[in-house]
PADO-414395 format. One record per residue (C-alpha): residue number from 1; x, y, z; residue in one letter. Coordinates in pm, 1 decimal. Each point is the difference from the previous one (the first is absolute). Layout:
BEGIN
+-----+----------+----------+----------+------+
:  nr :       xx :       yy :       zz : rest :
+-----+----------+----------+----------+------+
: NUM :        X :        Y :        Z :    A :
...
+-----+----------+----------+----------+------+
//
This chain:
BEGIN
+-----+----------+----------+----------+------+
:  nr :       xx :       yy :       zz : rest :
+-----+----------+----------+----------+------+
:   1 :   4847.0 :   8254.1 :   6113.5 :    X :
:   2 :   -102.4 :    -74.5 :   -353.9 :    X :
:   3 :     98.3 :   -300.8 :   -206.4 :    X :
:   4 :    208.9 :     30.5 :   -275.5 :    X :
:   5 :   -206.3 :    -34.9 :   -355.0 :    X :
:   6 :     82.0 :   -326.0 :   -227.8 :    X :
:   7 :    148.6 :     24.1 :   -324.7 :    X :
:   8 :   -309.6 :   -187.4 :   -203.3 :    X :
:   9 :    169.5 :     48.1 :   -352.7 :    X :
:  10 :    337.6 :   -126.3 :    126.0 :    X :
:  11 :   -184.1 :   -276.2 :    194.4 :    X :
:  12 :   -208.5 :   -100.4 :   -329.5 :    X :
:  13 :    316.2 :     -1.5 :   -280.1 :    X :
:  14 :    175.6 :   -200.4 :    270.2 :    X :
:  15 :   -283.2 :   -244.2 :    -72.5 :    X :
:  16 :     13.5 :     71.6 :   -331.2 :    X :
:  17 :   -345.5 :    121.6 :    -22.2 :    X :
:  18 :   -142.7 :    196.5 :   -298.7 :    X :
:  19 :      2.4 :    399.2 :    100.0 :    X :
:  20 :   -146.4 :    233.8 :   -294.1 :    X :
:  21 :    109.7 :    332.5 :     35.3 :    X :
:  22 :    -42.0 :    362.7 :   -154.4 :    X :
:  23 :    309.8 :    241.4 :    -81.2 :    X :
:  24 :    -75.9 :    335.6 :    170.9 :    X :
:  25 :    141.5 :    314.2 :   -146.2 :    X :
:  26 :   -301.8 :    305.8 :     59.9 :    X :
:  27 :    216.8 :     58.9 :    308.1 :    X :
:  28 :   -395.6 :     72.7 :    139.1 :    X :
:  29 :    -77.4 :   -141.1 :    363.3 :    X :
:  30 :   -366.5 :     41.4 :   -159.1 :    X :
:  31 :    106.4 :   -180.7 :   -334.3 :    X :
:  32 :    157.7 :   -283.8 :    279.8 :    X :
:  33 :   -279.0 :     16.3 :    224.1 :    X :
:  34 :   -301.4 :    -39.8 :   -282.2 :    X :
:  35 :    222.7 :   -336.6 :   -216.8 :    X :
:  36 :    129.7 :   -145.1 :    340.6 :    X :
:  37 :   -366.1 :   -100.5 :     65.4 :    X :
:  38 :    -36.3 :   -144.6 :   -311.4 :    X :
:  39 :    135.6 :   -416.8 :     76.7 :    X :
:  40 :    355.3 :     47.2 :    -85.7 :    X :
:  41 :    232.6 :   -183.9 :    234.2 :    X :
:  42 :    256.5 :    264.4 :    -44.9 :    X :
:  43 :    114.2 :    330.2 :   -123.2 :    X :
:  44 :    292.4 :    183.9 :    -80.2 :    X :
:  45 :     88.9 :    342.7 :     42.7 :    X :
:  46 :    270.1 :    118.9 :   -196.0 :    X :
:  47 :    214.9 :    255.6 :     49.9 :    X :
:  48 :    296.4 :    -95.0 :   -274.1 :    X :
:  49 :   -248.7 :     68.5 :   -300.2 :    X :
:  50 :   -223.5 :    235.5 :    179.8 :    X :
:  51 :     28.9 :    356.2 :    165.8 :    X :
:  52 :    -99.7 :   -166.6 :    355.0 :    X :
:  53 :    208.9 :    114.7 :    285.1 :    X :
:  54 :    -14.1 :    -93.8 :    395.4 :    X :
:  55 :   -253.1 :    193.9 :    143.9 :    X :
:  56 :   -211.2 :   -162.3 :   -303.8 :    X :
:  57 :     85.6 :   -331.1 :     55.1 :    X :
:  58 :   -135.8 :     31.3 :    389.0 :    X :
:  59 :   -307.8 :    129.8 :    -93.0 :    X :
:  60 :    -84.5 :   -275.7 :   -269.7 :    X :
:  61 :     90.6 :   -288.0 :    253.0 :    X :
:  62 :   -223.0 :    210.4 :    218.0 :    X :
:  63 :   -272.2 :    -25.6 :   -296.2 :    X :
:  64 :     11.0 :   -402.8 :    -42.0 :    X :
:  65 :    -15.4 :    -48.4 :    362.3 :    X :
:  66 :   -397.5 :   -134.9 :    -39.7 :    X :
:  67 :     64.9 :   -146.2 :   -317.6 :    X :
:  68 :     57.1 :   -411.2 :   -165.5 :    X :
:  69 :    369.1 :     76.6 :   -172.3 :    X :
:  70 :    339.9 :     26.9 :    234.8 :    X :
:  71 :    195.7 :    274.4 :    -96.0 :    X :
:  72 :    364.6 :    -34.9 :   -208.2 :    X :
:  73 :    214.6 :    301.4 :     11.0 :    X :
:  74 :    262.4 :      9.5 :   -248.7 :    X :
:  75 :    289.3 :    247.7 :     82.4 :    X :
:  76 :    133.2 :    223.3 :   -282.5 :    X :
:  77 :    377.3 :   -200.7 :     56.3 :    X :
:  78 :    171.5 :   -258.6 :    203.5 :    X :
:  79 :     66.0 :    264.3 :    246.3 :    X :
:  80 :     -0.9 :    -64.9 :    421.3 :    X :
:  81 :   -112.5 :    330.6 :     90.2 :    X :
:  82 :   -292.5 :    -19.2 :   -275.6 :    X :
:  83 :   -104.1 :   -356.2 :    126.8 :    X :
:  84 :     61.9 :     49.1 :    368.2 :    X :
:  85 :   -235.3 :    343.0 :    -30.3 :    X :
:  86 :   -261.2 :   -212.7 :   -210.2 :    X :
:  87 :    -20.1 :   -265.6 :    269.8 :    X :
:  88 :     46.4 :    219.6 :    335.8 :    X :
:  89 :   -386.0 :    163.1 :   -152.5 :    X :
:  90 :   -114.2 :   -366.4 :    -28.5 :    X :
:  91 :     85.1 :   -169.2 :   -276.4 :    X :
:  92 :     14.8 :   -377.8 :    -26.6 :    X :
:  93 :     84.7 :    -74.4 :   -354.6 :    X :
:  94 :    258.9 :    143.6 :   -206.5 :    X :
:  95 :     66.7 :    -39.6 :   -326.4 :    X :
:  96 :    376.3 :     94.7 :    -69.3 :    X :
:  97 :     61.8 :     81.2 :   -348.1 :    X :
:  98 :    287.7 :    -58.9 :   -241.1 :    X :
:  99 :    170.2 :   -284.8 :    192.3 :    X :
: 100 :    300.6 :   -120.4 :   -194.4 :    X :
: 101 :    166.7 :   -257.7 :    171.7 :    X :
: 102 :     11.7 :   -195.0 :    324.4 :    X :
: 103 :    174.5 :    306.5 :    204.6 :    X :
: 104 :   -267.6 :    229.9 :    -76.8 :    X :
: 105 :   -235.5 :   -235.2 :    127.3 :    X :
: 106 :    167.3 :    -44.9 :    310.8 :    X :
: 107 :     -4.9 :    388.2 :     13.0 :    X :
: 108 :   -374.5 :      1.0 :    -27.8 :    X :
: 109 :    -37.6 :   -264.0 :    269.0 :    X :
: 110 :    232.6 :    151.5 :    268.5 :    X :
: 111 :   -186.0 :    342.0 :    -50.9 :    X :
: 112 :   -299.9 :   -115.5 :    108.5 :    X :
: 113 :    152.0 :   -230.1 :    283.8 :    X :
: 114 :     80.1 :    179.1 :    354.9 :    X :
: 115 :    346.4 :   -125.6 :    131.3 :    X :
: 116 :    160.0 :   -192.5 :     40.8 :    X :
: 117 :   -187.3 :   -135.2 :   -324.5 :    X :
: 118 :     45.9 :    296.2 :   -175.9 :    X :
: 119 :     50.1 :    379.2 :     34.8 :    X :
: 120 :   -393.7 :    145.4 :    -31.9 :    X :
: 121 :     32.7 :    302.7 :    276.4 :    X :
: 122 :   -222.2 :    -30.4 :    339.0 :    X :
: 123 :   -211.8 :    288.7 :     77.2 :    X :
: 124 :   -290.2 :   -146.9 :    327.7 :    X :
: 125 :   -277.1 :    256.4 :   -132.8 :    X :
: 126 :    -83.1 :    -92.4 :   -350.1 :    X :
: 127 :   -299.4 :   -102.8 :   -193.6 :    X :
: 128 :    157.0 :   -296.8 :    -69.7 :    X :
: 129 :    -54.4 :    -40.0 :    408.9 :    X :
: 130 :   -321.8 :    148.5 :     31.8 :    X :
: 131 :    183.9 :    291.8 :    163.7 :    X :
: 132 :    198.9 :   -260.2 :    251.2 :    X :
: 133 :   -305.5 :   -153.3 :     52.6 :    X :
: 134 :     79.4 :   -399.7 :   -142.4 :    X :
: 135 :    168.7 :   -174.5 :    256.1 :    X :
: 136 :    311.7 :   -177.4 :   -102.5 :    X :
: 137 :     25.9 :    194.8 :   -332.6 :    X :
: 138 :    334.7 :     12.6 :    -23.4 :    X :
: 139 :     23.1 :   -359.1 :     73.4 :    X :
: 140 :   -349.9 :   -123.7 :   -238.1 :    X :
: 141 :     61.9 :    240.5 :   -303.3 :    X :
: 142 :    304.3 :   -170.6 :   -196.6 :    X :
: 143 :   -229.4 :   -334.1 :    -30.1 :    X :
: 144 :   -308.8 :    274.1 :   -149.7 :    X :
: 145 :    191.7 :    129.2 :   -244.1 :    X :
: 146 :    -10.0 :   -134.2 :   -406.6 :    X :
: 147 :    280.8 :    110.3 :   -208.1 :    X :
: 148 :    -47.9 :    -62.9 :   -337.4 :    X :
: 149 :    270.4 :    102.4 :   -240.2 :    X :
: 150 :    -38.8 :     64.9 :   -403.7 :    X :
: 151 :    180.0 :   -130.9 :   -266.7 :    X :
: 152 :      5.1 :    193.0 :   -333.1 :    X :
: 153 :    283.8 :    -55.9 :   -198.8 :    X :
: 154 :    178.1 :   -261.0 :   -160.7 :    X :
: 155 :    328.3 :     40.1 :    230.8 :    X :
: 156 :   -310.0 :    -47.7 :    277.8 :    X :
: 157 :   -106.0 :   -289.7 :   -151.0 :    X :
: 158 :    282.9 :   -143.1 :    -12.7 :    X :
: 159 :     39.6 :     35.1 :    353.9 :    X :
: 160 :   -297.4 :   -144.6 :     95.6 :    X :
: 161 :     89.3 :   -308.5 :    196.2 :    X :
: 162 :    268.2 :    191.7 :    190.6 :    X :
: 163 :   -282.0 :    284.2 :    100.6 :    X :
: 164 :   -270.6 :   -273.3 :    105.7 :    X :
: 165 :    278.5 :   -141.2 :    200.5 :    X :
: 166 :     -0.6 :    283.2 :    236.4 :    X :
: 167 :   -189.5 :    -63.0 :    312.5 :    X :
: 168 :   -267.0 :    232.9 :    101.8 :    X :
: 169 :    -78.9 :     60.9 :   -409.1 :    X :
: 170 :   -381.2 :   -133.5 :     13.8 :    X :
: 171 :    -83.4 :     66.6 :   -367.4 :    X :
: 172 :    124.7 :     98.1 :   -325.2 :    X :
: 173 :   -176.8 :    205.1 :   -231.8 :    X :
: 174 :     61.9 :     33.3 :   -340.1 :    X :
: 175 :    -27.3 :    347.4 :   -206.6 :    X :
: 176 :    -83.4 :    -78.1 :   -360.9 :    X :
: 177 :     63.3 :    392.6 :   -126.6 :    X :
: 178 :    334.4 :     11.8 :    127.1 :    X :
: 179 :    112.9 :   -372.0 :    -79.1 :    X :
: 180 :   -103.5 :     72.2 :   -390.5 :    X :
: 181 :    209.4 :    320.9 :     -3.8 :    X :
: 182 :    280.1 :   -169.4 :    134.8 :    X :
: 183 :    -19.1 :   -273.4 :   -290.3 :    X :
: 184 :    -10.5 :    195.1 :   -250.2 :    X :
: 185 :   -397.2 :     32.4 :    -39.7 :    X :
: 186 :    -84.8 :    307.4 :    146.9 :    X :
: 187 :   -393.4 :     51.6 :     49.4 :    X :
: 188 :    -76.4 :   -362.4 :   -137.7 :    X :
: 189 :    -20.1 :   -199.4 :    354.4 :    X :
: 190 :   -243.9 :   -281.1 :   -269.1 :    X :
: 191 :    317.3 :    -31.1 :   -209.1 :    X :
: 192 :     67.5 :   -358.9 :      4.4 :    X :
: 193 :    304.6 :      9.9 :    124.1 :    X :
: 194 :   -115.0 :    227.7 :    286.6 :    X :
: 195 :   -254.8 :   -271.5 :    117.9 :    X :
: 196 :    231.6 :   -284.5 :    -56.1 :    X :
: 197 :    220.4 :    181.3 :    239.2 :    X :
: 198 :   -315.6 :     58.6 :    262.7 :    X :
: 199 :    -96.5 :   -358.3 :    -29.0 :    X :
: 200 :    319.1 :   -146.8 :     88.2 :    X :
: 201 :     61.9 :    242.2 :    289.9 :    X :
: 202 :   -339.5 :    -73.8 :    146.0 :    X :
: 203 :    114.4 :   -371.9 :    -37.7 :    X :
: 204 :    340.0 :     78.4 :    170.4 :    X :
: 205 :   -166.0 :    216.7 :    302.8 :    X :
: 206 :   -219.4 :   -265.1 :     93.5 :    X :
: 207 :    255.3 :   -291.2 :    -59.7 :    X :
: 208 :    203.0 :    196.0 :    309.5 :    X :
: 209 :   -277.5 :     18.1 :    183.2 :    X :
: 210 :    -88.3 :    353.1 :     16.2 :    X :
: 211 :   -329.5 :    143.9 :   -126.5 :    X :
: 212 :     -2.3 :    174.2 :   -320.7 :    X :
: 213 :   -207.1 :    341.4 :    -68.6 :    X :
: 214 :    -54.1 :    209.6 :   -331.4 :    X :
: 215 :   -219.4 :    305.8 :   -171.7 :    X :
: 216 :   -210.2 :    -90.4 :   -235.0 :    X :
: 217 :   -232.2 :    317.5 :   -203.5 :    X :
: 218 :   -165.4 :   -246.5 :   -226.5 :    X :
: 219 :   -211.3 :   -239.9 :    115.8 :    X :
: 220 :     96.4 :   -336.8 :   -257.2 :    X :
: 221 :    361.8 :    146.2 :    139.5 :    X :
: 222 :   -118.3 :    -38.5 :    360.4 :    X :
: 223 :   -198.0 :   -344.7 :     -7.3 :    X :
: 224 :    267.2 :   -142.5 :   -211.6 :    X :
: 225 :    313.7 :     97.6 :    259.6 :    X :
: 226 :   -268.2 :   -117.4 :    275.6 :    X :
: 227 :     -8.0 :   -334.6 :   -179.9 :    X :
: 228 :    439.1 :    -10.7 :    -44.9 :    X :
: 229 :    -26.7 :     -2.9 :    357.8 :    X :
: 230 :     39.5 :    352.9 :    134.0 :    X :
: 231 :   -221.3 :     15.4 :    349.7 :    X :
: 232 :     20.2 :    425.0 :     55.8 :    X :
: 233 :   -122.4 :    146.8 :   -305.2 :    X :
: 234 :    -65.2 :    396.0 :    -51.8 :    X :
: 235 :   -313.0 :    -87.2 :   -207.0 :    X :
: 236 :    -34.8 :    394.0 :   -178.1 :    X :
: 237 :     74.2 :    384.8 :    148.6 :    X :
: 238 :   -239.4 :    284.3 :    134.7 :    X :
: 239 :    144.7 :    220.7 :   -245.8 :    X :
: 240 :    -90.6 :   -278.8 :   -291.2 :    X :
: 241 :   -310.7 :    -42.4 :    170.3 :    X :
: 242 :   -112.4 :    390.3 :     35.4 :    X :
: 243 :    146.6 :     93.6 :   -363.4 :    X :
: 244 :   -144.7 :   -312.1 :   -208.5 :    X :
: 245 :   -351.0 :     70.6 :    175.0 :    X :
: 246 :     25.5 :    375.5 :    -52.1 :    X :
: 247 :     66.6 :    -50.5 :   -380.6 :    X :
: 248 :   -282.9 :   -240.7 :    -43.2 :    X :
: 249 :   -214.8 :    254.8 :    132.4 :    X :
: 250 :     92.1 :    277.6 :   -192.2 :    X :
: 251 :     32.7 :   -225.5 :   -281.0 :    X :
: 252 :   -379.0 :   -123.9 :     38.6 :    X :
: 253 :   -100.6 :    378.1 :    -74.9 :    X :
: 254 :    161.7 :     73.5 :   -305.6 :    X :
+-----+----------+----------+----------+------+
//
Protein backbone atom coordinates (compact mmCIF):
# COMPACT_ATOMS: atom_id res chain seq x y z
CA UNK A 1 0.00 0.00 0.00
CA UNK A 2 1.07 3.54 -0.66
CA UNK A 3 1.17 6.38 1.83
CA UNK A 4 -1.01 9.08 1.59
CA UNK A 5 0.88 12.47 0.19
CA UNK A 6 1.22 15.57 2.79
CA UNK A 7 -0.40 18.72 2.25
CA UNK A 8 3.08 20.99 2.24
CA UNK A 9 1.17 24.36 1.49
CA UNK A 10 -1.44 23.68 4.19
CA UNK A 11 1.37 22.43 6.50
CA UNK A 12 3.53 25.74 5.75
CA UNK A 13 0.47 28.63 6.17
CA UNK A 14 -0.30 26.66 9.32
CA UNK A 15 3.20 27.84 10.27
CA UNK A 16 2.66 30.85 8.79
CA UNK A 17 5.41 30.54 6.38
CA UNK A 18 5.88 32.81 3.31
CA UNK A 19 4.43 30.79 0.03
CA UNK A 20 4.80 32.91 -3.38
CA UNK A 21 2.57 31.76 -5.84
CA UNK A 22 1.56 32.26 -9.64
CA UNK A 23 -2.24 32.58 -10.88
CA UNK A 24 -2.70 30.01 -13.69
CA UNK A 25 -5.23 30.66 -16.36
CA UNK A 26 -3.53 29.10 -20.03
CA UNK A 27 -5.62 26.11 -18.94
CA UNK A 28 -2.16 24.34 -20.67
CA UNK A 29 -0.76 21.17 -18.72
CA UNK A 30 2.42 22.38 -20.86
CA UNK A 31 1.95 26.14 -19.75
CA UNK A 32 1.66 24.29 -15.90
CA UNK A 33 4.29 21.93 -16.46
CA UNK A 34 7.11 24.57 -17.97
CA UNK A 35 6.18 27.68 -14.73
CA UNK A 36 5.66 24.86 -12.05
CA UNK A 37 9.46 24.28 -12.32
CA UNK A 38 10.19 27.64 -12.00
CA UNK A 39 10.50 28.09 -7.58
CA UNK A 40 6.99 29.00 -6.93
CA UNK A 41 5.61 27.36 -3.81
CA UNK A 42 2.24 27.25 -5.35
CA UNK A 43 -0.09 27.63 -8.21
CA UNK A 44 -3.52 28.08 -8.99
CA UNK A 45 -5.59 26.82 -11.60
CA UNK A 46 -8.62 28.55 -12.20
CA UNK A 47 -11.54 27.52 -13.56
CA UNK A 48 -14.06 30.58 -12.36
CA UNK A 49 -12.14 33.14 -14.68
CA UNK A 50 -10.85 30.66 -17.12
CA UNK A 51 -12.36 28.14 -19.74
CA UNK A 52 -10.66 25.10 -17.67
CA UNK A 53 -12.89 22.18 -17.17
CA UNK A 54 -12.24 18.61 -15.33
CA UNK A 55 -10.54 16.56 -17.60
CA UNK A 56 -8.12 19.79 -17.74
CA UNK A 57 -7.67 20.19 -14.32
CA UNK A 58 -6.35 16.28 -14.06
CA UNK A 59 -4.01 16.65 -16.59
CA UNK A 60 -2.33 19.93 -15.17
CA UNK A 61 -2.00 18.31 -11.59
CA UNK A 62 -0.60 15.52 -13.70
CA UNK A 63 1.88 18.28 -15.26
CA UNK A 64 3.25 19.76 -11.74
CA UNK A 65 3.73 16.39 -10.40
CA UNK A 66 7.90 16.90 -10.76
CA UNK A 67 7.69 20.38 -10.07
CA UNK A 68 8.60 23.10 -6.64
CA UNK A 69 4.82 24.77 -6.43
CA UNK A 70 1.67 22.64 -4.79
CA UNK A 71 -1.20 22.95 -6.78
CA UNK A 72 -4.55 25.26 -5.69
CA UNK A 73 -7.65 24.48 -7.56
CA UNK A 74 -10.24 27.00 -7.35
CA UNK A 75 -13.80 25.72 -8.28
CA UNK A 76 -15.98 27.93 -10.54
CA UNK A 77 -18.72 28.14 -7.22
CA UNK A 78 -19.27 26.97 -3.74
CA UNK A 79 -20.75 23.94 -5.19
CA UNK A 80 -20.31 20.05 -3.49
CA UNK A 81 -20.44 18.24 -6.61
CA UNK A 82 -17.78 20.77 -8.25
CA UNK A 83 -15.45 20.44 -5.11
CA UNK A 84 -16.04 16.80 -4.34
CA UNK A 85 -15.13 16.04 -8.34
CA UNK A 86 -12.01 18.48 -7.96
CA UNK A 87 -10.73 16.57 -4.95
CA UNK A 88 -11.82 12.79 -5.84
CA UNK A 89 -8.90 13.59 -9.11
CA UNK A 90 -6.50 14.77 -6.34
CA UNK A 91 -6.80 17.93 -5.26
CA UNK A 92 -5.55 19.20 -1.91
CA UNK A 93 -6.22 22.86 -1.88
CA UNK A 94 -9.25 24.62 -2.77
CA UNK A 95 -9.87 27.90 -3.04
CA UNK A 96 -13.74 28.54 -2.70
CA UNK A 97 -14.77 31.71 -4.12
CA UNK A 98 -17.33 34.36 -3.19
CA UNK A 99 -17.78 33.36 0.49
CA UNK A 100 -20.22 35.73 2.14
CA UNK A 101 -20.74 34.85 5.51
CA UNK A 102 -19.98 32.25 8.15
CA UNK A 103 -22.64 29.57 6.61
CA UNK A 104 -21.04 29.55 3.37
CA UNK A 105 -17.93 28.81 4.95
CA UNK A 106 -19.18 26.03 6.79
CA UNK A 107 -20.56 24.88 3.35
CA UNK A 108 -17.09 24.92 1.90
CA UNK A 109 -15.65 23.01 4.83
CA UNK A 110 -18.25 20.16 5.05
CA UNK A 111 -17.81 19.64 1.19
CA UNK A 112 -14.55 18.72 1.41
CA UNK A 113 -14.98 16.69 4.77
CA UNK A 114 -16.23 12.85 4.42
CA UNK A 115 -18.92 12.12 7.16
CA UNK A 116 -19.68 12.33 9.57
CA UNK A 117 -17.59 15.70 9.22
CA UNK A 118 -19.19 16.64 6.28
CA UNK A 119 -21.03 15.33 3.18
CA UNK A 120 -17.93 15.02 0.35
CA UNK A 121 -19.22 11.57 -1.49
CA UNK A 122 -16.89 8.26 -1.12
CA UNK A 123 -15.96 6.63 -4.26
CA UNK A 124 -12.57 3.69 -3.14
CA UNK A 125 -11.00 4.13 -6.80
CA UNK A 126 -10.05 7.70 -7.21
CA UNK A 127 -6.97 9.66 -7.91
CA UNK A 128 -7.37 11.20 -4.88
CA UNK A 129 -6.54 7.34 -3.63
CA UNK A 130 -4.08 6.45 -6.04
CA UNK A 131 -6.79 4.21 -7.53
CA UNK A 132 -7.57 2.60 -3.81
CA UNK A 133 -4.14 2.32 -3.43
CA UNK A 134 -3.47 4.80 0.05
CA UNK A 135 -4.28 2.89 2.90
CA UNK A 136 -6.57 4.53 5.35
CA UNK A 137 -7.67 7.23 2.82
CA UNK A 138 -10.84 7.62 3.87
CA UNK A 139 -9.70 7.88 7.35
CA UNK A 140 -6.10 10.29 6.54
CA UNK A 141 -7.70 12.61 3.81
CA UNK A 142 -9.98 15.14 5.92
CA UNK A 143 -6.63 16.18 7.98
CA UNK A 144 -4.84 16.71 4.00
CA UNK A 145 -7.21 18.83 2.90
CA UNK A 146 -6.80 23.09 2.97
CA UNK A 147 -9.91 24.97 2.46
CA UNK A 148 -9.38 28.35 1.94
CA UNK A 149 -12.38 30.55 1.38
CA UNK A 150 -12.44 34.24 -0.42
CA UNK A 151 -13.75 37.26 0.69
CA UNK A 152 -14.65 39.96 -1.90
CA UNK A 153 -17.17 42.19 -0.90
CA UNK A 154 -17.94 44.53 1.65
CA UNK A 155 -21.03 42.40 3.11
CA UNK A 156 -17.85 39.67 3.15
CA UNK A 157 -15.87 41.83 4.94
CA UNK A 158 -17.97 42.49 7.21
CA UNK A 159 -18.31 39.02 7.99
CA UNK A 160 -14.98 38.31 8.45
CA UNK A 161 -14.58 37.29 12.05
CA UNK A 162 -17.69 35.10 11.83
CA UNK A 163 -16.07 33.22 8.54
CA UNK A 164 -12.51 32.76 10.26
CA UNK A 165 -14.49 31.37 13.08
CA UNK A 166 -15.42 28.35 11.18
CA UNK A 167 -13.29 25.39 11.89
CA UNK A 168 -11.62 23.64 9.11
CA UNK A 169 -11.29 27.37 7.18
CA UNK A 170 -7.26 27.37 7.01
CA UNK A 171 -6.89 30.68 5.13
CA UNK A 172 -8.55 33.62 3.84
CA UNK A 173 -7.77 35.20 0.75
CA UNK A 174 -8.62 38.43 -0.23
CA UNK A 175 -9.74 39.48 -3.98
CA UNK A 176 -8.84 43.11 -4.56
CA UNK A 177 -10.93 43.33 -8.16
CA UNK A 178 -14.02 42.27 -6.70
CA UNK A 179 -13.73 44.08 -3.19
CA UNK A 180 -13.21 47.59 -5.25
CA UNK A 181 -16.34 46.90 -7.36
CA UNK A 182 -18.26 46.21 -4.46
CA UNK A 183 -17.20 49.72 -2.87
CA UNK A 184 -17.93 51.61 -5.32
CA UNK A 185 -14.38 51.67 -7.17
CA UNK A 186 -14.66 49.39 -9.82
CA UNK A 187 -11.18 48.55 -11.59
CA UNK A 188 -9.19 50.79 -9.01
CA UNK A 189 -8.12 47.89 -6.36
CA UNK A 190 -4.94 51.08 -5.47
CA UNK A 191 -7.86 53.37 -4.59
CA UNK A 192 -7.16 54.31 -1.13
CA UNK A 193 -9.97 53.27 0.23
CA UNK A 194 -9.62 49.84 -1.45
CA UNK A 195 -6.20 49.28 0.35
CA UNK A 196 -7.33 50.71 3.58
CA UNK A 197 -9.93 48.05 3.41
CA UNK A 198 -7.10 45.18 2.44
CA UNK A 199 -4.90 46.36 5.20
CA UNK A 200 -7.28 46.08 7.91
CA UNK A 201 -8.62 42.69 6.76
CA UNK A 202 -5.13 41.28 6.56
CA UNK A 203 -4.84 42.69 10.19
CA UNK A 204 -8.21 41.05 11.20
CA UNK A 205 -7.33 37.46 9.47
CA UNK A 206 -4.28 37.13 11.28
CA UNK A 207 -5.60 38.63 14.65
CA UNK A 208 -8.07 35.25 14.47
CA UNK A 209 -5.48 33.28 13.78
CA UNK A 210 -5.95 32.13 10.36
CA UNK A 211 -3.48 32.78 7.53
CA UNK A 212 -4.24 35.40 5.11
CA UNK A 213 -3.60 35.03 1.13
CA UNK A 214 -4.02 37.64 -1.83
CA UNK A 215 -3.19 38.35 -5.82
CA UNK A 216 -1.01 40.73 -6.41
CA UNK A 217 -0.11 41.71 -10.63
CA UNK A 218 2.23 44.45 -9.65
CA UNK A 219 5.13 43.84 -7.97
CA UNK A 220 5.36 47.27 -5.31
CA UNK A 221 1.52 45.75 -4.91
CA UNK A 222 2.93 42.31 -4.04
CA UNK A 223 6.03 43.18 -1.71
CA UNK A 224 3.98 45.75 -0.03
CA UNK A 225 0.82 43.18 0.95
CA UNK A 226 3.87 40.68 1.75
CA UNK A 227 5.09 43.29 4.22
CA UNK A 228 1.03 44.01 5.80
CA UNK A 229 1.45 40.56 6.69
CA UNK A 230 -0.15 38.36 4.05
CA UNK A 231 2.00 34.82 4.03
CA UNK A 232 0.27 33.17 0.47
CA UNK A 233 0.73 35.65 -2.10
CA UNK A 234 -0.14 35.06 -6.01
CA UNK A 235 2.99 37.10 -6.93
CA UNK A 236 1.79 37.75 -11.05
CA UNK A 237 -0.25 35.34 -13.81
CA UNK A 238 0.98 33.15 -16.86
CA UNK A 239 -1.28 35.02 -18.95
CA UNK A 240 0.46 38.51 -17.58
CA UNK A 241 3.57 36.80 -17.88
CA UNK A 242 3.20 35.36 -21.68
CA UNK A 243 1.33 38.69 -22.95
CA UNK A 244 3.73 41.44 -21.26
CA UNK A 245 6.81 39.36 -22.70
CA UNK A 246 5.16 38.89 -26.09
CA UNK A 247 4.56 42.72 -26.42
CA UNK A 248 8.05 43.61 -25.42
CA UNK A 249 9.17 41.53 -28.13
CA UNK A 250 7.21 42.70 -30.78
CA UNK A 251 7.61 46.02 -29.40
CA UNK A 252 11.60 45.76 -29.58
CA UNK A 253 11.11 45.42 -33.52
CA UNK A 254 9.20 48.26 -34.40
Amino acid sequence: MIDLEKNSFKAAIRARKLQIGLWCSLCSSSATELVSDSGYDWMLLDTEHAPNELPGILDQLRSMNSGTAAAVVRPAWNDPVLIKRFLDVGAQTLLIPFVQNAAEAERAVASCRYPPLGLRGITGTARASRYGRVAGYLQEANEQICVLVQVETAVALSELEEIARVDGVDGIFIGPSDLSASVGHIGNPQHPDVQHLIKSAVERITSAGKAAGILATVEADARRYIEWGFNFVAVGSDLQLLARAADNLARSFR
